[in-house]
C-alpha positions as CSV (number, residue, x, y, z in Angstrom):
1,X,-93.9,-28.9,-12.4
2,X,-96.6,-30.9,-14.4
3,X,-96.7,-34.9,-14.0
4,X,-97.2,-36.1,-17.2
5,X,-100.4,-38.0,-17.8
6,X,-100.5,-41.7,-19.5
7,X,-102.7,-43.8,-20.9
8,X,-105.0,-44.3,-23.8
9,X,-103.4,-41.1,-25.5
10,X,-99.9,-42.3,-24.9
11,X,-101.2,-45.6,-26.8
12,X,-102.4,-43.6,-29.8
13,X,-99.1,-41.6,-30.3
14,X,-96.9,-44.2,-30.0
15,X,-99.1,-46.0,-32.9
16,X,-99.0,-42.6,-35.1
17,X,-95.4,-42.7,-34.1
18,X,-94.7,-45.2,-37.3
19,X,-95.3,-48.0,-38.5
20,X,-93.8,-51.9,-37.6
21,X,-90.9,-51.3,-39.8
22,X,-90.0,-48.8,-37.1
23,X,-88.2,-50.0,-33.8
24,X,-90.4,-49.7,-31.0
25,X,-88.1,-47.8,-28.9
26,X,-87.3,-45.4,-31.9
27,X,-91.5,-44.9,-31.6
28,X,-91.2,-44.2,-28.2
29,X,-88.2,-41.9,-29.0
30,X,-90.2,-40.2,-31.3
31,X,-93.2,-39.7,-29.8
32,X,-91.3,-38.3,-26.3
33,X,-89.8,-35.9,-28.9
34,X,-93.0,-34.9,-30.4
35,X,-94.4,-34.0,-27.5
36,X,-91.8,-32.3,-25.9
37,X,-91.1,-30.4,-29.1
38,X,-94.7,-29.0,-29.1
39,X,-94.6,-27.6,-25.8
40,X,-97.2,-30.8,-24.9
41,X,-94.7,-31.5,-22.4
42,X,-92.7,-28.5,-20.5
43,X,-89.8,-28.4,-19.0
44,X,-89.7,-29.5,-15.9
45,X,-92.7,-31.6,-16.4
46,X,-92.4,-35.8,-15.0
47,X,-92.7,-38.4,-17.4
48,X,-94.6,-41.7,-16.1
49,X,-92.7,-44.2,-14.9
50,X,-90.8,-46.9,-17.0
51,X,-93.7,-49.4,-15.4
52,X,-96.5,-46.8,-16.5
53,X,-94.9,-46.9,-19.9
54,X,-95.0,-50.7,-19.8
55,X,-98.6,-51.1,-18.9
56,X,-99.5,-48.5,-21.2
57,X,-97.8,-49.7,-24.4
58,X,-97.1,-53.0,-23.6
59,X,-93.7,-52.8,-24.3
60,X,-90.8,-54.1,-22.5
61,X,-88.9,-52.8,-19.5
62,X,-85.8,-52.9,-21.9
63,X,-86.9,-50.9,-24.6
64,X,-88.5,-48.3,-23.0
65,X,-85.2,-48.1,-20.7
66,X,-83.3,-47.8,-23.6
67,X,-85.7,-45.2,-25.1
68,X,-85.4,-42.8,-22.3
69,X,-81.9,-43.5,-21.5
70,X,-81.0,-42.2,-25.5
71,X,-83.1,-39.3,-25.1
72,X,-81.4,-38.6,-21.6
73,X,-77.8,-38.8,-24.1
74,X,-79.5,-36.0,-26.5
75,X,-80.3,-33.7,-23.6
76,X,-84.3,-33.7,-23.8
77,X,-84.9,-35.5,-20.5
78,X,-83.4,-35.3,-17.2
79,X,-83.3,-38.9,-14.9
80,X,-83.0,-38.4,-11.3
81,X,-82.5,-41.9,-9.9
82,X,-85.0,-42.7,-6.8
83,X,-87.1,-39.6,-8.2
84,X,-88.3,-39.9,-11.8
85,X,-87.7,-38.5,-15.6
86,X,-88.4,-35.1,-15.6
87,X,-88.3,-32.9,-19.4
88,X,-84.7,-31.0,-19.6
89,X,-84.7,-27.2,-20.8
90,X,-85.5,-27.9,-24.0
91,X,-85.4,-24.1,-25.1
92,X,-81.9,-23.2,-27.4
93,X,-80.1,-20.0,-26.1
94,X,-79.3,-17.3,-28.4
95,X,-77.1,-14.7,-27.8
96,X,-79.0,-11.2,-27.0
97,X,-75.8,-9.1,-27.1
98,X,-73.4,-10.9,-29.7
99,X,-73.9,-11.5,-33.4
100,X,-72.7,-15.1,-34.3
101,X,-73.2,-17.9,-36.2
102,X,-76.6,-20.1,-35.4
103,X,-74.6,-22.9,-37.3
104,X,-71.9,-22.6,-34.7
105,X,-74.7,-22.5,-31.6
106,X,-76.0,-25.2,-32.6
107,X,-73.0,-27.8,-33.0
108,X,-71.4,-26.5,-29.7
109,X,-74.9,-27.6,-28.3
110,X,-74.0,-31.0,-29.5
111,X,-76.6,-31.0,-32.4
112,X,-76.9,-30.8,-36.3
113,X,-77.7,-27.9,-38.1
114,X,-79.0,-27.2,-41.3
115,X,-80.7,-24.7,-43.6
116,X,-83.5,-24.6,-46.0
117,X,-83.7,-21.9,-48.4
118,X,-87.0,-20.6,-49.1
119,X,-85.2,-18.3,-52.0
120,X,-82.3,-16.2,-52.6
121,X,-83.2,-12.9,-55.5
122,X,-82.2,-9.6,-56.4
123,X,-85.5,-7.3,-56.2
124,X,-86.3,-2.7,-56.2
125,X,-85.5,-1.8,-53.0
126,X,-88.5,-1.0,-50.9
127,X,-87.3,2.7,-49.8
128,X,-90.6,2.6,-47.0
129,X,-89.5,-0.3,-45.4
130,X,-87.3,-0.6,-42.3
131,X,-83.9,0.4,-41.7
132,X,-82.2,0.0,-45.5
133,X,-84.3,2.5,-46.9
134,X,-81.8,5.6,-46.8
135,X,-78.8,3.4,-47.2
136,X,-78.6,1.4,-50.3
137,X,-79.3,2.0,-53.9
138,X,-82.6,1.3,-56.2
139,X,-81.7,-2.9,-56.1
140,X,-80.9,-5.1,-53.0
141,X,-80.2,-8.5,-52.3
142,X,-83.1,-10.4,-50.8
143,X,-82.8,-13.9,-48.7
144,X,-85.6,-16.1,-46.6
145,X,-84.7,-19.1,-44.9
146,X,-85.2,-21.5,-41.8
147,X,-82.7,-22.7,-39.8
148,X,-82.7,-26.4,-38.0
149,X,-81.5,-27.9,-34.9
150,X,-81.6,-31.5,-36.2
151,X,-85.0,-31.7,-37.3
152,X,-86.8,-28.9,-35.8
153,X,-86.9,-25.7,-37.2
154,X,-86.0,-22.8,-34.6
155,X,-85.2,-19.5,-36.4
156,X,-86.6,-18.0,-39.7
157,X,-84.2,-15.5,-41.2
158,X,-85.4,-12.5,-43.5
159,X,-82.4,-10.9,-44.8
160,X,-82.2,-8.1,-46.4
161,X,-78.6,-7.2,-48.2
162,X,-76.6,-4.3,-49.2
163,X,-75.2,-5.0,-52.7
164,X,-72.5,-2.7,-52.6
165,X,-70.9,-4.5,-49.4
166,X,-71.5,-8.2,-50.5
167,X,-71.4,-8.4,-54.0
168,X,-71.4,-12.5,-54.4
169,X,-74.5,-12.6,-52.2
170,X,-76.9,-14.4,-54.9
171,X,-74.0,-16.7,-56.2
172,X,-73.5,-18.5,-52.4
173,X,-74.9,-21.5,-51.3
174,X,-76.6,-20.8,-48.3
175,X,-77.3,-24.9,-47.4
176,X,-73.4,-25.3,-46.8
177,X,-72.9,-22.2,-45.1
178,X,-74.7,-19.3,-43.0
179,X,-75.4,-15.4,-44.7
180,X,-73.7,-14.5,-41.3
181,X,-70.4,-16.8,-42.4
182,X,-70.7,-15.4,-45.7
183,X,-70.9,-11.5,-45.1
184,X,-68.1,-11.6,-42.3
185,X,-65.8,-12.8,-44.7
186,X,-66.5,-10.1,-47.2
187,X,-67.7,-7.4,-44.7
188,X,-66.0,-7.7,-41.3
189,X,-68.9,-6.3,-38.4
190,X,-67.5,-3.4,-36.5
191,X,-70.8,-2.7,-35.2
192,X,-74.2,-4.1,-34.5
193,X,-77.9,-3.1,-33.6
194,X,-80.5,-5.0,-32.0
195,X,-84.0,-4.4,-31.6
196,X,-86.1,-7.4,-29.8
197,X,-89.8,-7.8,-29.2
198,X,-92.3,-10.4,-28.2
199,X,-94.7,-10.9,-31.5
200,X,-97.5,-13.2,-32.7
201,X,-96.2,-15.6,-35.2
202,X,-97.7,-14.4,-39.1
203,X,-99.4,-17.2,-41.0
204,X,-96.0,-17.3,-43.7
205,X,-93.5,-17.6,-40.0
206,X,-96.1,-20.3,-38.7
207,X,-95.8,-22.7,-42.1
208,X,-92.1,-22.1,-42.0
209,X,-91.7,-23.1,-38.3
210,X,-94.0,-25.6,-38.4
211,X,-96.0,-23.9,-35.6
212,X,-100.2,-23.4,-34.4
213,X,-101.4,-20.2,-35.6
214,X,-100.3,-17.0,-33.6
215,X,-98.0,-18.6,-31.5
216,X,-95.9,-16.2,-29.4
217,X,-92.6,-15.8,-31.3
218,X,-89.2,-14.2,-30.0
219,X,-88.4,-11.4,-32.8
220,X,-84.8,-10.1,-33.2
221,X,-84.4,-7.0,-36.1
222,X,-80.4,-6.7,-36.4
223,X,-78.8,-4.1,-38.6
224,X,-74.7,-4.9,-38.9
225,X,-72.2,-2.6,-40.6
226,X,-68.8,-2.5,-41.9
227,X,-66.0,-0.2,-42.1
228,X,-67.6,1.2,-45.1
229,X,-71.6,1.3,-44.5
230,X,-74.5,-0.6,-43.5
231,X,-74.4,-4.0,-44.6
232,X,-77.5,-5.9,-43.8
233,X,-81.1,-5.9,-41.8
234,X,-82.0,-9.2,-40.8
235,X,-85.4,-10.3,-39.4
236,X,-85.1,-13.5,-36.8
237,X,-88.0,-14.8,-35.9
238,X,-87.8,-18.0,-32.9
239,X,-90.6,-20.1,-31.4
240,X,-90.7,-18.5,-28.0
241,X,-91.5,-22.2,-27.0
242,X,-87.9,-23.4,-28.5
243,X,-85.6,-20.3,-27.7
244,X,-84.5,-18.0,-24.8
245,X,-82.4,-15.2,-25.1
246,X,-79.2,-14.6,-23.3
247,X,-77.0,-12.1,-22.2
248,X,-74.0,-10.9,-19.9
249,X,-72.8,-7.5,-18.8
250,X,-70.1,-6.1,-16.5
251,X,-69.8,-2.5,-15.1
């Protein structure tokens, strides 16, 4: 455990934080958040006292109460009274031995989600690449997107379709609902692959996830299958600063 440093660099964020028009203790909100979301700040790591915060930003005891105490509500900061403010787990959990919906993770943690779609096509099917190479015909259903946990994106998804199983692929609209909603409807998983490893973010994963160059990234390569074939690869791709995989097992 780290105790987090103030002074003239707390100053300067909090002014980059926005401009008057901005409540200060939405600033201060957002510049907790900032770091944190970086991986400035760790979990576990002590945030200066409300009186440092005072002296620092010359702010009052009031709003920067209120600032932490909202943060505390959304589960990025831990208060121990008599002790300090100490940064919560701020990594998401994913399942490691289930297949389910990130929308559904998300809200259960309490959060929004939402989706951008980078694009949705029909393209040759690359017969080198990966696991669909054997399995689906000369054209295959192609979809990149990011997920979000309310404003932070937290898992690129490289989807690769077979357009036998899910013929209405292209025609869905993948901002009001997941591909993993979508193809359990149409083709009901009776059985699952996983193959996880630790990788160095690509420059395309970093834009999209709003991450430094080569950060370490969780990578998750899932083939699913119906009753009738193999219906999709997907490549998720997580901020190994963000996410933590989990999993149970009984004898």
């Amino acid at each position: 455990m780290a105790v987090v440093d103030v002074g003239e660099e707390l100053a300067v964020l909090f002014d980059e934080a926005g401009g008057d028009s901005v409540p200060a203790y939405e600033r201060i909100k957002k510049l907790v958040t900032l770091q944190i979301r970086s991986g400035r700040w760790s979990e576990g790591d002590q945030l200066p006292s409300e009186n440092q915060f005072v002296l620092a930003l010359g702010l009052s005891r009031m709003t920067i109460n209120r600032s932490l105490r909202e943060l505390t509500g959304y589960g990025l900061l831990v208060r121990i009274a008599g002790v300090g403010t100490f940064v919560a787990n701020t990594k998401a959990p994913s399942p490691l031995f289930e297949v389910k919906n990130i929308a559904d993770e998300i809200q259960q943690r309490g959060h929004r989600h939402r989706t951008e779609v980078v694009f949705v096509r029909e393209e040759e099917t690359d017969h080198t690449r990966g696991f669909l190479r054997d399995t689906v015909g000369a054209r295959t259903f192609h979809s990149l997107l990011v997920h979000f946990e309310d404003d932070t994106p937290i898992q690129v998804e490289d989807r690769l379709v077979n357009p036998v199983e899910a013929p209405g692929y292209l025609e869905q609209d993948f901002t009001k609902l997941t591909p993993n909603d979508y193809l359990s409807r149409v083709a009901p998983l009776v059985r699952g692959e996983h193959v996880v490893e630790a990788v160095l973010a690509t420059a395309e994963d970093c834009r999209l996830l709003q991450i430094d160059h080569g950060e370490p990234c969780l990578l998750i390569r899932r083939r699913t299958w119906s009753e009738r074939g193999l219906v999709s690869e997907a490549r998720l791709v997580h901020p190994g600063s963000r996410n933590r995989l989990e999993g149970a097992f009984t004898r």
